[in-house]
PALUM-135547 format. One record per residue (C-alpha): x, y, z; residue number from 1. Coordinates in steps of 0.001 Angstrom, whole numbers, m for minus. Layout:
BEGIN
<r><u>X</u><v>Y</v><w>Z</w><k>NUM</k></r>
...
END
This chain:
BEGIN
<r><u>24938</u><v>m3631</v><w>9497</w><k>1</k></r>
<r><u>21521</u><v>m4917</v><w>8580</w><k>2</k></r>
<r><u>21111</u><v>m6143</v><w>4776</w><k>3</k></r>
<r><u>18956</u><v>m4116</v><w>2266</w><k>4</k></r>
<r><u>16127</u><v>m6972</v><w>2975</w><k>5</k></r>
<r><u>16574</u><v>m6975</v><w>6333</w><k>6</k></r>
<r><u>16185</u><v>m3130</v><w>6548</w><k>7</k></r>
<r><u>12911</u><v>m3060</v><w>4507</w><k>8</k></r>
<r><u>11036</u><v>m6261</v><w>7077</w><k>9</k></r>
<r><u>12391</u><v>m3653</v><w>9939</w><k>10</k></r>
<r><u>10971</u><v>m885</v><w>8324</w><k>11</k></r>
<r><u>7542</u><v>m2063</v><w>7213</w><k>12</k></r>
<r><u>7489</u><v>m3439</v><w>11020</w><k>13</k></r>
<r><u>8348</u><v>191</v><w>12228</w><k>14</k></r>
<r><u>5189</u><v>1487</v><w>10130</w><k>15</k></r>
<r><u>2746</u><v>m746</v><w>11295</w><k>16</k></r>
<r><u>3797</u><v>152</v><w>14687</w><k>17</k></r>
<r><u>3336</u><v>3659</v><w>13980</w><k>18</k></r>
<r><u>m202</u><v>2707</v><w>12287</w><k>19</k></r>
<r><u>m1337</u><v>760</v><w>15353</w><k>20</k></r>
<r><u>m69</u><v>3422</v><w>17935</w><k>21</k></r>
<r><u>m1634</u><v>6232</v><w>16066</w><k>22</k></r>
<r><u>m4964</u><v>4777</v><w>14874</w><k>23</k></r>
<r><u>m5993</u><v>4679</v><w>18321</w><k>24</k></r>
<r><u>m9101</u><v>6661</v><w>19666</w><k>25</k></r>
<r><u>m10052</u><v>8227</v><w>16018</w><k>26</k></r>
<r><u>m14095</u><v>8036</v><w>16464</w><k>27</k></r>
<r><u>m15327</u><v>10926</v><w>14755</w><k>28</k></r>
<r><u>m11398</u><v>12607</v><w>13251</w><k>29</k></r>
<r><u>m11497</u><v>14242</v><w>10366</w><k>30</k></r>
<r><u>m8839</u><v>12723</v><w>7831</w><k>31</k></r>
<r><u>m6560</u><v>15973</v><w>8461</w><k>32</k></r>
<r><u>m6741</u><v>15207</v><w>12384</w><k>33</k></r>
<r><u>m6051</u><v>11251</v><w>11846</w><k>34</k></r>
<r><u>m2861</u><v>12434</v><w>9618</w><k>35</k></r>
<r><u>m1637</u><v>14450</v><w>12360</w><k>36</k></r>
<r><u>m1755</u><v>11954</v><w>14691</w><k>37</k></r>
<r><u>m140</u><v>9660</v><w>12556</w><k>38</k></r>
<r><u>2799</u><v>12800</v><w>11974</w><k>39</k></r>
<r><u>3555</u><v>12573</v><w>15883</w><k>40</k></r>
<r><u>4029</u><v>9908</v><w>16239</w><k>41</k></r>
<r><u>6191</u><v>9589</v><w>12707</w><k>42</k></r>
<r><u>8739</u><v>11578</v><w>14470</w><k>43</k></r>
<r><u>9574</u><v>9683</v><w>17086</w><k>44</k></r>
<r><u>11014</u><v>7400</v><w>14938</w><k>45</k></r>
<r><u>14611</u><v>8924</v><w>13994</w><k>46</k></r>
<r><u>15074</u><v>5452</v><w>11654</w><k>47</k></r>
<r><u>12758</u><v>7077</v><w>9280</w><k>48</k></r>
<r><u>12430</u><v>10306</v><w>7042</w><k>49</k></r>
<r><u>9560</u><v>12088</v><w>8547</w><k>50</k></r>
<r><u>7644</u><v>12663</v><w>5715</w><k>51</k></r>
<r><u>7497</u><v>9471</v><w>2964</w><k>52</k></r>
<r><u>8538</u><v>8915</v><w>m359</w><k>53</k></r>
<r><u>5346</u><v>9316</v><w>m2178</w><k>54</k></r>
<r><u>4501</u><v>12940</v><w>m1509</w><k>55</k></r>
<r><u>2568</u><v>14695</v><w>m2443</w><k>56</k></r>
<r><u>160</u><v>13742</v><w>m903</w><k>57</k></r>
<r><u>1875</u><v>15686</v><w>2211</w><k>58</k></r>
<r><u>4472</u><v>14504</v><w>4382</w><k>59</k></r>
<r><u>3686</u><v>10849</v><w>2174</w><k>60</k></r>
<r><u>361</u><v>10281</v><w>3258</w><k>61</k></r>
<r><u>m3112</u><v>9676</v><w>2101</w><k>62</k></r>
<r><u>m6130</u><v>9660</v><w>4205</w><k>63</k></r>
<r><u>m9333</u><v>8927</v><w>2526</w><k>64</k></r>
<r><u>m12572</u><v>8717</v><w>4446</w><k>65</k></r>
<r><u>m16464</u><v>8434</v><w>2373</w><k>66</k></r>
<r><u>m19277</u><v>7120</v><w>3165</w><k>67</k></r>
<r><u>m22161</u><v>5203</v><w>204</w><k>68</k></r>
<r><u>m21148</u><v>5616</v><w>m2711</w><k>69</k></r>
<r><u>m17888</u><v>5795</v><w>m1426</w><k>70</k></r>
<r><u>m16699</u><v>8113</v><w>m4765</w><k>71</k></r>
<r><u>m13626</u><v>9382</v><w>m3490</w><k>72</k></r>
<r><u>m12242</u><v>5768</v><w>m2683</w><k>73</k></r>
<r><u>m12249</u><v>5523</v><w>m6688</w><k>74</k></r>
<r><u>m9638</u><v>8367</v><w>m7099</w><k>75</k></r>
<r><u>m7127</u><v>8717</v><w>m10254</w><k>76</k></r>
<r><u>m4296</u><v>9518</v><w>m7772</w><k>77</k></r>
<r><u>m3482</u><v>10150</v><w>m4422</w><k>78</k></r>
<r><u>m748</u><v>13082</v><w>m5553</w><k>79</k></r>
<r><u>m4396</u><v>15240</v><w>m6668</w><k>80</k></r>
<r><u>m4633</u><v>18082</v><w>m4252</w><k>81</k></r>
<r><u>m8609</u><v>16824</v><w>m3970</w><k>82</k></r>
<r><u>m7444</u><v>13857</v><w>m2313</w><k>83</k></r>
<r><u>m5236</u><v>15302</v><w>188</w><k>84</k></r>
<r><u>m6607</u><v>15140</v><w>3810</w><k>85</k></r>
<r><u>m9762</u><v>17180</v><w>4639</w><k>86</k></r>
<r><u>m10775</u><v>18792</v><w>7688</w><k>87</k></r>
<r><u>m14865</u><v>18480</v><w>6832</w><k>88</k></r>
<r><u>m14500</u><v>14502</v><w>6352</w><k>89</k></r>
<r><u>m14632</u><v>12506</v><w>9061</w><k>90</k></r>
<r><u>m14096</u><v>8731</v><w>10695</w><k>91</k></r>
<r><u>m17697</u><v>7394</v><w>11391</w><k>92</k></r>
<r><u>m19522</u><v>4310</v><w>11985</w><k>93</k></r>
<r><u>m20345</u><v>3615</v><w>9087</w><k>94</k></r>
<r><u>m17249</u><v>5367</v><w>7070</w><k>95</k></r>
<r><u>m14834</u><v>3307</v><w>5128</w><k>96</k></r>
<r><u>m11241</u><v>4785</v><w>4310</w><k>97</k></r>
<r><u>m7763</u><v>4368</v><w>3129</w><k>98</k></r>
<r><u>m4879</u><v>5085</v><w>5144</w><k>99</k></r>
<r><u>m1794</u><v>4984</v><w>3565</w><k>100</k></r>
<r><u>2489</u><v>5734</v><w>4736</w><k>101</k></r>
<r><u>5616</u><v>5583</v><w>2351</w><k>102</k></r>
<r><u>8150</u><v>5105</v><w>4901</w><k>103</k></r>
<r><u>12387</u><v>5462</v><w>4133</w><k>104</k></r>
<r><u>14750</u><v>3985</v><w>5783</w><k>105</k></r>
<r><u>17534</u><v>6831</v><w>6482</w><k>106</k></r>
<r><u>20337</u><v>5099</v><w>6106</w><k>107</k></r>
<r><u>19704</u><v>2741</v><w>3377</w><k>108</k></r>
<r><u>16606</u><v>4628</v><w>1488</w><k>109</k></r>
<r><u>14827</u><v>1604</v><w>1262</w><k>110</k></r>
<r><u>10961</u><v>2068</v><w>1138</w><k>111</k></r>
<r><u>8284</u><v>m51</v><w>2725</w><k>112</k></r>
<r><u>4895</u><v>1162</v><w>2250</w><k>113</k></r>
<r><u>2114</u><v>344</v><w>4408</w><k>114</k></r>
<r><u>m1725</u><v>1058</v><w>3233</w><k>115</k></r>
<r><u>m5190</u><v>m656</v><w>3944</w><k>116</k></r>
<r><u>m9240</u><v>87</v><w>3549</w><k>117</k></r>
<r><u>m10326</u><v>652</v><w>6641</w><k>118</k></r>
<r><u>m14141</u><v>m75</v><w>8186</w><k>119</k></r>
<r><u>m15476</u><v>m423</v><w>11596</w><k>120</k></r>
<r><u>m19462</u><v>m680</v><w>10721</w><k>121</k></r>
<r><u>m22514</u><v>m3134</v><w>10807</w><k>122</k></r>
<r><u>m22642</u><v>m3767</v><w>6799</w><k>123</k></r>
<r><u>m21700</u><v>m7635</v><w>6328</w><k>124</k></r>
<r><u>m21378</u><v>m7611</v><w>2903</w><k>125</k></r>
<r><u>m18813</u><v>m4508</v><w>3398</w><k>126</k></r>
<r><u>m16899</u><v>m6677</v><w>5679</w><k>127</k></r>
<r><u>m16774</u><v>m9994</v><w>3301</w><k>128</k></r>
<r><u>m15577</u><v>m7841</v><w>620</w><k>129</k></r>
<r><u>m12861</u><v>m6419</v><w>2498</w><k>130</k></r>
<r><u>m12096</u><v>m9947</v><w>3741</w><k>131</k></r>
<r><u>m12026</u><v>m11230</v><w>174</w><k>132</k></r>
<r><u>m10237</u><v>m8409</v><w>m1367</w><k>133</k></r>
<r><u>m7758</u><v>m8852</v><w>1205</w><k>134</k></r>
<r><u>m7529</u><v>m12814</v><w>556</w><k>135</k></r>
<r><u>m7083</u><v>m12557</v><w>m3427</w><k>136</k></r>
<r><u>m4264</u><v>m9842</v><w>m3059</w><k>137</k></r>
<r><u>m2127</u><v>m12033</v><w>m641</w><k>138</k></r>
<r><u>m2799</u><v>m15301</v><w>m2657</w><k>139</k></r>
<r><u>m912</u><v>m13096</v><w>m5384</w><k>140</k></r>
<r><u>1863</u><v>m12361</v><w>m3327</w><k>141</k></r>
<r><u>1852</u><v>m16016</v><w>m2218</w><k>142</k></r>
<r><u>1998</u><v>m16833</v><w>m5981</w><k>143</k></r>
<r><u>5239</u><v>m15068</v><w>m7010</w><k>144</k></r>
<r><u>8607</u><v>m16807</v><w>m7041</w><k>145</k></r>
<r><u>11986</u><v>m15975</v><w>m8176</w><k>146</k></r>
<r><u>12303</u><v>m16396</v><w>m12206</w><k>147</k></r>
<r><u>9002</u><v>m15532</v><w>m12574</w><k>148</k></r>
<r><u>8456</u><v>m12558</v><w>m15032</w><k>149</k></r>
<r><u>6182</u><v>m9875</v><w>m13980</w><k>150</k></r>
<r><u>3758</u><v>m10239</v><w>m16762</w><k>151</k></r>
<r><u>3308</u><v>m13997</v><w>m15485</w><k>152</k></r>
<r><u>2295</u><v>m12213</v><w>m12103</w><k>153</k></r>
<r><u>m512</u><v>m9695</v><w>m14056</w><k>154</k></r>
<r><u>m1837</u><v>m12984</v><w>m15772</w><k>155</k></r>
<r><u>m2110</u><v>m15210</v><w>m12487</w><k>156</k></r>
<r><u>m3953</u><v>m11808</v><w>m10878</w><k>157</k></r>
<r><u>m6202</u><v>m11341</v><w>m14088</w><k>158</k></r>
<r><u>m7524</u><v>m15008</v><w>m13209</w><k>159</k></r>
<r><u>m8494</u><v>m14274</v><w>m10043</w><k>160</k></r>
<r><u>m10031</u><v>m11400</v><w>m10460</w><k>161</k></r>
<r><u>m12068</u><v>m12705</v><w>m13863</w><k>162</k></r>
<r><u>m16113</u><v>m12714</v><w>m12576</w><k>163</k></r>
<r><u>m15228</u><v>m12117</v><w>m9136</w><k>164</k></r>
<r><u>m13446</u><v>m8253</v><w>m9114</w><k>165</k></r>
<r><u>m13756</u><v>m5430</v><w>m11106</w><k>166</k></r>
<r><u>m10337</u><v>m3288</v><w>m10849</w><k>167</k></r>
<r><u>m10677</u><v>93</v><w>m10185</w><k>168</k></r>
<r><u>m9096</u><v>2920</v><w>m12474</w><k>169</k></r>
<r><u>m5489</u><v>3563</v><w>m10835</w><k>170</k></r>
<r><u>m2946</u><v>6178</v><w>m11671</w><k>171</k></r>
<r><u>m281</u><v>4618</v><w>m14205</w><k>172</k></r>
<r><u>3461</u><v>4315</v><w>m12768</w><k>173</k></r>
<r><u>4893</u><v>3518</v><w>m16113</w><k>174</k></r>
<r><u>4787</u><v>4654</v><w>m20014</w><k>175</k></r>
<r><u>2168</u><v>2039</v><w>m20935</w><k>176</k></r>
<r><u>m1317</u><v>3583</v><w>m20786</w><k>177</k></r>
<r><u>m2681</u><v>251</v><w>m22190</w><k>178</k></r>
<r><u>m1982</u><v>m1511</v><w>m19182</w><k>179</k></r>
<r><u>m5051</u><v>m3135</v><w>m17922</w><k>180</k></r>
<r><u>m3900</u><v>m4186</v><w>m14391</w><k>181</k></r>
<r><u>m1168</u><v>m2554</v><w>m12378</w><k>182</k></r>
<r><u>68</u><v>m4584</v><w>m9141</w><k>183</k></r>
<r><u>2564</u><v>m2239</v><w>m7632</w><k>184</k></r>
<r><u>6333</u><v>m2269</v><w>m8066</w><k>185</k></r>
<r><u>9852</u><v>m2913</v><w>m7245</w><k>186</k></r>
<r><u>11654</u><v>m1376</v><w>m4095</w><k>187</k></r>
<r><u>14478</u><v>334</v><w>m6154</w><k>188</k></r>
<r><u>18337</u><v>m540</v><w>m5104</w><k>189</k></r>
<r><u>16793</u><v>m3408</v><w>m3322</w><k>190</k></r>
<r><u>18715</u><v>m5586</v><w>m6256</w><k>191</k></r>
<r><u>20479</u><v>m3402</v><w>m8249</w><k>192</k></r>
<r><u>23928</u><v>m2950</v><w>m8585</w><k>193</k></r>
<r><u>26096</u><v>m85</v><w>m7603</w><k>194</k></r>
<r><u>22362</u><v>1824</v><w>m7076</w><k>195</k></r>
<r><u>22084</u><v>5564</v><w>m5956</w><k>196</k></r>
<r><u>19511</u><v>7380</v><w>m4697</w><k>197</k></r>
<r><u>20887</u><v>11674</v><w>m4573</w><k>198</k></r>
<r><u>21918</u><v>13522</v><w>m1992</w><k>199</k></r>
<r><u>19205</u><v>14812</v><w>m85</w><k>200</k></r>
<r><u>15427</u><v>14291</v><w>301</w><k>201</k></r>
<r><u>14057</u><v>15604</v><w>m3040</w><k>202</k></r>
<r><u>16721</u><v>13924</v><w>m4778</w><k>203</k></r>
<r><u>15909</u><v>10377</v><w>m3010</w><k>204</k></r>
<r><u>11767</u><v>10619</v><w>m3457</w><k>205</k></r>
<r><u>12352</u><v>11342</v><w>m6804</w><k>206</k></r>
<r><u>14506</u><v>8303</v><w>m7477</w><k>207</k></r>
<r><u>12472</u><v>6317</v><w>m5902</w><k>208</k></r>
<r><u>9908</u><v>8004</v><w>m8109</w><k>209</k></r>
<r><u>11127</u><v>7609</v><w>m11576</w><k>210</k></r>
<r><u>12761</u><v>3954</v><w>m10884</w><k>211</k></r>
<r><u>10078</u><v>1566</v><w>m10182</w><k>212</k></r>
<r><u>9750</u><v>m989</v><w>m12123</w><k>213</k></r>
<r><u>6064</u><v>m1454</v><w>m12387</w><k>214</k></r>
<r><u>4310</u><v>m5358</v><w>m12500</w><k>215</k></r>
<r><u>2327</u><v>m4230</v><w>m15699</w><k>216</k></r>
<r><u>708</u><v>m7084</v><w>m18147</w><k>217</k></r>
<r><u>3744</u><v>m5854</v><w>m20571</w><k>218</k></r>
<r><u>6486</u><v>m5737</v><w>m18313</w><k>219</k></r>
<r><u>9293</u><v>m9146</v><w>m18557</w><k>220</k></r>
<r><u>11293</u><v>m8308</v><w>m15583</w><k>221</k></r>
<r><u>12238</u><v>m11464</v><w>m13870</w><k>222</k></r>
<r><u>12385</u><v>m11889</v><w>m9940</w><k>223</k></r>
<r><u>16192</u><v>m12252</v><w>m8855</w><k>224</k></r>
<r><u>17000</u><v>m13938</v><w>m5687</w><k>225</k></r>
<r><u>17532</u><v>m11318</v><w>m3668</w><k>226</k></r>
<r><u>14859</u><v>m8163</v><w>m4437</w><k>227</k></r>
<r><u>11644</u><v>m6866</v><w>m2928</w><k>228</k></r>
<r><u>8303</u><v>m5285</v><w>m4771</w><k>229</k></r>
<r><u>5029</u><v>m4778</v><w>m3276</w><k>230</k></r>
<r><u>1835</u><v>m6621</v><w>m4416</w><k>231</k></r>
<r><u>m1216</u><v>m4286</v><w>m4164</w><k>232</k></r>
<r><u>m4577</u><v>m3310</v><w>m5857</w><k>233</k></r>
<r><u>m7921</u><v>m1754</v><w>m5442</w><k>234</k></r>
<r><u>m10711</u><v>m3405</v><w>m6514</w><k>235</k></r>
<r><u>m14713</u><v>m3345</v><w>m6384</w><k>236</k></r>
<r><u>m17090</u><v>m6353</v><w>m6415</w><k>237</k></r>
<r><u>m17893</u><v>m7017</v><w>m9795</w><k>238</k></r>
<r><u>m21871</u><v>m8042</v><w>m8931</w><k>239</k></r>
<r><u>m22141</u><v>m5770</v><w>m6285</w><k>240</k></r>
<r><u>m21887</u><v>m1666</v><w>m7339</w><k>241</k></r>
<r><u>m22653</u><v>m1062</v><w>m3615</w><k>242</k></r>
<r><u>m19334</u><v>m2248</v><w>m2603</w><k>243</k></r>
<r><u>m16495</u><v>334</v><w>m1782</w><k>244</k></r>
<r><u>m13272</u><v>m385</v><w>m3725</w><k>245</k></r>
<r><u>m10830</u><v>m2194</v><w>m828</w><k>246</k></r>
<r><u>m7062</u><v>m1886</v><w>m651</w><k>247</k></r>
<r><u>m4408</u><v>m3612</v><w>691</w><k>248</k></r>
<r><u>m681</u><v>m3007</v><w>36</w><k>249</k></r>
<r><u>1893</u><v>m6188</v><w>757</w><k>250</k></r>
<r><u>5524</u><v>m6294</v><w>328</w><k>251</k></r>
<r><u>7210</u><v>m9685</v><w>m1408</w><k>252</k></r>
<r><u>10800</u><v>m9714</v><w>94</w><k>253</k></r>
<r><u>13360</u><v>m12541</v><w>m1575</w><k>254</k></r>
<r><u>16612</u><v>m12974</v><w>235</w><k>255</k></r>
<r><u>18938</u><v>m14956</v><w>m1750</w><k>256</k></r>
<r><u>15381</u><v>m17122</v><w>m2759</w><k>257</k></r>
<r><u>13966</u><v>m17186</v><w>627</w><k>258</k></r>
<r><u>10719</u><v>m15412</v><w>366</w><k>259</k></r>
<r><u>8933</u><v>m13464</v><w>3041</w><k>260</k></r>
<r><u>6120</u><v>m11833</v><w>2654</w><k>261</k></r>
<r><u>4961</u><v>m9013</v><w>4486</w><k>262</k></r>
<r><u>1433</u><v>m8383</v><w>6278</w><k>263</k></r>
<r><u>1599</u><v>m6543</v><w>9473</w><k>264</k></r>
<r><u>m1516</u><v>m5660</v><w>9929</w><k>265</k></r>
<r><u>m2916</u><v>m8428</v><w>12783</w><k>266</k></r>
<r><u>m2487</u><v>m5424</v><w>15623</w><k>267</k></r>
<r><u>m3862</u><v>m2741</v><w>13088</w><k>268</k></r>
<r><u>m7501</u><v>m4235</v><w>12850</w><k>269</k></r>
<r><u>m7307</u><v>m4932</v><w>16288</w><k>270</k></r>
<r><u>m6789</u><v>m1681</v><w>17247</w><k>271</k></r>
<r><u>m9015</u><v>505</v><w>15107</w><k>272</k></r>
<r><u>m12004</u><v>m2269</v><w>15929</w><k>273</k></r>
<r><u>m11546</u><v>m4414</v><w>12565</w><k>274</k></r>
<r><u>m11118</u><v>m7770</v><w>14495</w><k>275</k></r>
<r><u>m13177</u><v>m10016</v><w>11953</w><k>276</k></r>
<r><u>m10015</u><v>m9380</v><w>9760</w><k>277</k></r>
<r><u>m7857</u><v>m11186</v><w>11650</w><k>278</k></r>
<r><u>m10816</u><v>m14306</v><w>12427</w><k>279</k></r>
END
């Protein structure tokens, strides 16, 4: 049987899959129609729960599509009925978006969330700041190493960010409502001991919920060996208000202090016509 680590690599592979099978042909979709499609093909896969761990939004997933000045890429949090899928909002040229899956694993309930900013348009500066945005989050992830406390991670991020980013306002995960960055968070019972999730689906989400640990300034848990958390953010260009907040989601994986880190999204921007991501 496939370790816990090995489950969650499988898993995040299994959603980008879905991601780059689904996100085909979406010209003109509406973010309700582009969630359906990416709810057939979520089935197919009997690996998986069919609906994700975050949810609401429903069945775990978030399609956001604006266009200038891209106000409802700055949302509070994706569980607001406001920001569930829409039927009147729709995938155009010059449209950028967030699409977003929480994935479990059935038989372990290990998560692997998969999430980007999407843009297929003309605008240069659009595409720079997505290619930045998506160069400063995966430096982070590069960063980390087992020992390190997650505080030391918020600090290293803070950094980069200073003059460059401005963060924008995301929905706190812990009890700290001082916390001026928030990174993302642990893949629960991917190190714990003797972990357990409940017995059926409401049970599970809600574990998964409730025991994140979250890489807050404040927070001095230390990377083990063998764990998992992801490394994600939203942010704006500080000197440039025009500039839609970006999003990318990554997953650090450490297996007994081997570190993988987890992209997956090469065949994604090939396929929904983001190619000068991958250049």
């Amino acid at each position: 049987m496939p370790g816990l680590i090995e489950t969650i690599i499988k898993t995040r592979e299994t959603a980008a899959d879905i991601f780059a099978k689904s996100l085909t042909n979406i010209d003109g979709l509406s973010e309700l129609e582009i969630k359906e499609k990416l709810v057939s093909e979520i089935k197919k896969h009997n690996e998986i729960f069919t609906e994700g761990w975050y949810n609401p939004p429903p069945s775990g997933i978030a399609v956001l599509l604006d266009q200038k000045p891209f106000d409802r890429l700055k949302y509070e949090s994706l569980r607001k009925p406001e920001f569930w899928p829409k039927k009147n909002l729709r995938l155009e040229k010059e449209t950028v978006g967030l699409i977003f899956f929480s994935p479990i694993d059935r038989s372990t309930k290990m998560i692997a969330d998969i999430g980007f900013t999407i843009y297929r348009g003309n605008n240069e500066k659009i595409k720079n700041h997505l290619k930045n945005t998506y160069a400063v989050i995966l430096k982070i992830a590069e960063h980390t190493k087992v020992g390190m406390e997650f505080s030391e991670i918020c600090s290293f991020a803070l950094g980069l960010y200073k003059n460059k980013f401005k963060i924008t306002k995301w929905v706190a995960i812990s009890s700290d409502p001082n916390a001026a960055i928030n990174l993302g968070h642990t893949v629960p019972g991917s190190f714990e001991k003797n972990f357990t999730f409940g017995e059926n689906f409401e049970e599970i989400k809600e574990t998964i919920r409730t025991k994140r640990v979250p890489i807050i300034e404040t927070e001095h848990f230390k990377i083990p060996e063998t764990c998992a958390f992801t490394i994600e953010s939203r942010l704006e260009g500080l000197h440039n208000p025009n500039m839609p907040s970006a999003y990318f989601h990554f997953i650090v994986c450490f297996d007994k202090g081997q570190k993988t880190i987890l992209q997956n999204y090469s065949q994604i921007f090939s396929t929904v016509g983001m190619g000068y991501m991958n250049s």
